[in-house]
C-alpha positions as CSV (number, residue, x, y, z in Angstrom):
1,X,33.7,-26.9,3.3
2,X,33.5,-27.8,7.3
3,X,32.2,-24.7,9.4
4,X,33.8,-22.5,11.4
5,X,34.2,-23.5,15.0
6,X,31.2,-22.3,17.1
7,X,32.4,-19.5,19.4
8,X,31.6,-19.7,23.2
9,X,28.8,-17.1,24.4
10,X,30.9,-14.9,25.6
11,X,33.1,-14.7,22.5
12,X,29.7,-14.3,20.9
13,X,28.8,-11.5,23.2
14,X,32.5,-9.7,22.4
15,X,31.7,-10.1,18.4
16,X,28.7,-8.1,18.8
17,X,29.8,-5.9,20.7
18,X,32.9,-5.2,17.9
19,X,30.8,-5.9,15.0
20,X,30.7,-3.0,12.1
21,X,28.6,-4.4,9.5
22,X,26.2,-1.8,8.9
23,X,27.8,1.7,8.3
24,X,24.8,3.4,8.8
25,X,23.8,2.1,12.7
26,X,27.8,2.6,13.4
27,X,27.4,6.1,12.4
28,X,24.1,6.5,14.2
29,X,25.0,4.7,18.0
30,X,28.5,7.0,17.8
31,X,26.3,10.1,17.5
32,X,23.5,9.0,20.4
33,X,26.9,8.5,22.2
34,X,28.4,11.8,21.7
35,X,25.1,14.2,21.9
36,X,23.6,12.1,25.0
37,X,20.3,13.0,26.3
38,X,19.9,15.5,28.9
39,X,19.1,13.9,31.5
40,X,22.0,10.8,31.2
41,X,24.7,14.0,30.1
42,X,27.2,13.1,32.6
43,X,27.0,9.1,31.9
44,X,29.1,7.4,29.7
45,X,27.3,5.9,26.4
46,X,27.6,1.8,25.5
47,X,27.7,3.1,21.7
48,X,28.7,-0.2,20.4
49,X,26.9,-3.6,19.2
50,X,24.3,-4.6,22.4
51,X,25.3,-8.5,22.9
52,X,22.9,-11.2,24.0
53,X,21.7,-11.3,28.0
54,X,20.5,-13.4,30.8
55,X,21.5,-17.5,31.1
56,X,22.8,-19.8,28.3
57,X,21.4,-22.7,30.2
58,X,18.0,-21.5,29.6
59,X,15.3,-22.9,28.1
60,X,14.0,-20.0,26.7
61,X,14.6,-17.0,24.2
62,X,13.4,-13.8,24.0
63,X,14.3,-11.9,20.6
64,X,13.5,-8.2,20.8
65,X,13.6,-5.6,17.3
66,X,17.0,-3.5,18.2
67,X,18.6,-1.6,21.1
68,X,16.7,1.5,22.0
69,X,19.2,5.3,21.5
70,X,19.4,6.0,25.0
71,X,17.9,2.7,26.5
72,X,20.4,-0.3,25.7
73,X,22.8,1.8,23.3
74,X,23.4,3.8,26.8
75,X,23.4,1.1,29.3
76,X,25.2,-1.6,26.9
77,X,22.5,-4.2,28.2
78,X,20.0,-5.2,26.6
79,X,16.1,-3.3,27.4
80,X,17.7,-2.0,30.0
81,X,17.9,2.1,30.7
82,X,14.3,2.8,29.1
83,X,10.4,2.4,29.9
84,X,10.0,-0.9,27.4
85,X,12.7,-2.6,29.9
86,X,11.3,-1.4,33.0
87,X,7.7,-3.0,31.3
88,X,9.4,-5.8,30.4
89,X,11.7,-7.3,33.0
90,X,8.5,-6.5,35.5
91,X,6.7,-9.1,33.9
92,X,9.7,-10.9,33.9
93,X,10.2,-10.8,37.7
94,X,6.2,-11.3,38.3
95,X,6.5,-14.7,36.6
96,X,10.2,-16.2,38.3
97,X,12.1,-15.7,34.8
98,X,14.2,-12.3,36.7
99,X,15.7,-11.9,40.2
100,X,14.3,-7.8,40.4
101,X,11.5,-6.4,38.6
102,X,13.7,-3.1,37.4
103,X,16.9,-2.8,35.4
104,X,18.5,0.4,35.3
105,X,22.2,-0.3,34.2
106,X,24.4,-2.9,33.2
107,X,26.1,-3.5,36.9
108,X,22.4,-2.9,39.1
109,X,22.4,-7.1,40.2
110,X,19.6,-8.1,37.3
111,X,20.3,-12.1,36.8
112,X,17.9,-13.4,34.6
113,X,16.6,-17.4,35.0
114,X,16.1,-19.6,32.4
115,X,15.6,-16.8,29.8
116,X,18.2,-15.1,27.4
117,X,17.6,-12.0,25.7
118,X,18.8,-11.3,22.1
119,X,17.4,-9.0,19.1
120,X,17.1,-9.1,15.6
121,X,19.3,-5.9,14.9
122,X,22.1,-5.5,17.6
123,X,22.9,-1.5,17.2
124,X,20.3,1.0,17.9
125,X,18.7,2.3,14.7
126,X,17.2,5.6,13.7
127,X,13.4,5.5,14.4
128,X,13.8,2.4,15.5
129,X,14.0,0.8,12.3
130,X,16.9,-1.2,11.4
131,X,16.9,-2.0,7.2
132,X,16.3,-5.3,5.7
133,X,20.1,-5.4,4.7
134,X,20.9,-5.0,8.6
135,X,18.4,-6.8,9.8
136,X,20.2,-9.2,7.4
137,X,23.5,-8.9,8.7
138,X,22.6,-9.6,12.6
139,X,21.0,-12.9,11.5
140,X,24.2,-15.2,11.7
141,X,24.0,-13.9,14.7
142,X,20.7,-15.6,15.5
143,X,22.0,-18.8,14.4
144,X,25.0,-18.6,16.7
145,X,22.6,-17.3,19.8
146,X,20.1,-20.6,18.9
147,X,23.2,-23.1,18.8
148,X,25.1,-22.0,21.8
149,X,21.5,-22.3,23.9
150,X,22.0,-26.3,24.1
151,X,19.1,-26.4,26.6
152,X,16.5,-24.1,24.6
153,X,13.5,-25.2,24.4
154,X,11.4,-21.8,23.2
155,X,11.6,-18.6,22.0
156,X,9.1,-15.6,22.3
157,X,9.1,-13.1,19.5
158,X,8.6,-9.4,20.9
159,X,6.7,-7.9,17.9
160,X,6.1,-8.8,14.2
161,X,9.4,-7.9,13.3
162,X,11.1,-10.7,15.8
163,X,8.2,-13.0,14.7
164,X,9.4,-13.0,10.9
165,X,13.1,-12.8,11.8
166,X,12.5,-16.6,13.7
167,X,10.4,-17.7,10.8
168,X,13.2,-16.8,8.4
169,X,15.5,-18.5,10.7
170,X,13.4,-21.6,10.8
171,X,13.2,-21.7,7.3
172,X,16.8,-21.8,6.6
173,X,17.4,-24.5,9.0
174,X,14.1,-26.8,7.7
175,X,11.9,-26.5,10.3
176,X,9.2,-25.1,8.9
177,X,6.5,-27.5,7.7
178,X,5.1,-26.9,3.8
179,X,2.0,-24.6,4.2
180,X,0.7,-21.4,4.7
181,X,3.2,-19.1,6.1
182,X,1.9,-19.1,10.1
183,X,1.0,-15.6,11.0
184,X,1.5,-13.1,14.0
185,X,-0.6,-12.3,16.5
186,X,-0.6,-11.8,20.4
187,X,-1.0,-14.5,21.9
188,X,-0.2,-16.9,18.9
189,X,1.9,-20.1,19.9
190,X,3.7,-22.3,17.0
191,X,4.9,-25.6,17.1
192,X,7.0,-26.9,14.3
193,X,7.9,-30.6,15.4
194,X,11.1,-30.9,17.4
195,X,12.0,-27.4,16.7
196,X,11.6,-24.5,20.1
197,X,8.1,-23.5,19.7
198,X,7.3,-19.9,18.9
199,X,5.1,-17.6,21.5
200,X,4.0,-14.4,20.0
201,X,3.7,-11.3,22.0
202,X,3.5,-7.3,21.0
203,X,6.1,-5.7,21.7
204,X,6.3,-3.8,24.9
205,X,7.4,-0.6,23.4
206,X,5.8,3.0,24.8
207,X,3.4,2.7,21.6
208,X,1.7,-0.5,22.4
209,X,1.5,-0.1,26.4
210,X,1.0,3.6,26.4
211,X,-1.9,3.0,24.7
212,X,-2.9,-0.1,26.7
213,X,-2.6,-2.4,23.7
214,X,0.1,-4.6,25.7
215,X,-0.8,-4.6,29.3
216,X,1.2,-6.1,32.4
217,X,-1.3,-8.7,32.6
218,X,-1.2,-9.7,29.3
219,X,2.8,-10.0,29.1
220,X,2.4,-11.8,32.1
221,X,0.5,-14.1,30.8
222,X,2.7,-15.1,28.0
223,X,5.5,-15.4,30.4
224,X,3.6,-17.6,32.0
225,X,2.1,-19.9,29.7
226,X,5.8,-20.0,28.9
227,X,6.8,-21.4,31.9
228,X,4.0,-24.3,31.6
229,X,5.0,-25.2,27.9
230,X,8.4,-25.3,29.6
231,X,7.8,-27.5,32.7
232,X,5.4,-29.9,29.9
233,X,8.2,-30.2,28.1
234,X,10.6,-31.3,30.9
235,X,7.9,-33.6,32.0
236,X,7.3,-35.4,28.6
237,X,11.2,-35.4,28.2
238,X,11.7,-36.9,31.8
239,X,9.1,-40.0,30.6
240,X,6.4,-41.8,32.3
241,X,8.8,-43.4,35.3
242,X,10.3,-40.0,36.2
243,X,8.4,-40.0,39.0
């Protein structure tokens, strides 16, 4: 049987955003909605699916673990509204990949360059831990982020839980050589022939750079050692005459 027609982005971006798959996440983002946090009482709460963000001409993904209660499940933008966004999109800005180096809400000017966002569970979970059964019903949604990015090129995994997600992804679509199964670490880079090559990074949650396990330097670094596979990459494509 043919496939379905492959949606645009932004009907992508609206599916998310409707989706109610998982009973359990639906249940929990309505109640972060309603109860709000203190200090955000007099905003009004996303509480829905987070869709994918930043530029579908880009040549590089970045797939996060899951909205955060009152981060993105609040702003309705992805690590946007809490401290693992504000680490994030610094090192982000530091390296040319984001026009500002803060990102409060949805409407506050953030364009991202040559770098979409997306996450391996889309709703915000309890304890930040979505379940294998809805981690396994966000990852069509993977596939559909990785074929309407007709320029990608890579993809960083935020954490182990992004890092297995890809792997699983590349599996299904045959990328993955025979071997041992490749294993994460920060710093870690993958290349699986033609396939987007696979960065590794921690995650920049409040555990890792509270504690100075993830530093601004060190994100920074992967960003940039992004940018250089990148502009190889364009080079070896462009050929030997291309200058």
């Amino acid at each position: 049987m043919p496939r379905p027609p492959q949606p645009s982005w932004d009907q992508l971006n609206a599916a998310i955003s409707a989706c109610r798959r998982c009973p359990r996440l639906c249940v929990y983002r309505a109640k972060v909605a309603a109860e709000k946090r203190a200090a955000f009482r007099a905003q009004t709460y996303w509480g829905r699916g987070v869709p994918n963000f930043g530029d579908p001409a880009g040549r590089l993904l970045l797939v996060g673990l899951a909205p955060a209660a009152h981060g993105a499940n609040r702003t309705g933008r992805m690590f946007t509204g809490d401290r693992s966004g504000d680490f994030l999109f610094a090192a982000l800005h530091a390296t040319g990949f984001a026009s500002q180096p803060t990102s409060t809400h949805a409407e506050d000017g953030l364009a991202l360059r040559d770098v979409a966002i997306t996450a391996m569970a889309h709703c915000a979970p309890p304890d930040n831990k979505p379940l294998p059964e809805e981690l396994s019903h966000c990852a069509d949604y993977l596939r559909q982020t990785f074929a309407l990015l007709p320029n990608l090129r890579g993809t960083i995994a935020l954490g182990k839980i992004a890092f297995d997600g890809i792997l699983r992804f590349y599996k299904d679509q045959g990328w993955l050589p025979p071997g041992p199964r490749p294993a994460f670490g920060h710093g870690k880079l993958y290349h699986f022939g033609a396939a987007p090559f696979v960065l590794c990074t921690y995650h920049p949650s409040q555990q890792n750079t509270f504690t100075g396990r993830l530093t601004q330097d060190m994100l920074r670094a992967i960003f940039q050692q992004a940018r250089t596979l990148l502009e190889q990459d364009a080079t070896q494509l462009a050929g030997p005459d291309a200058a």
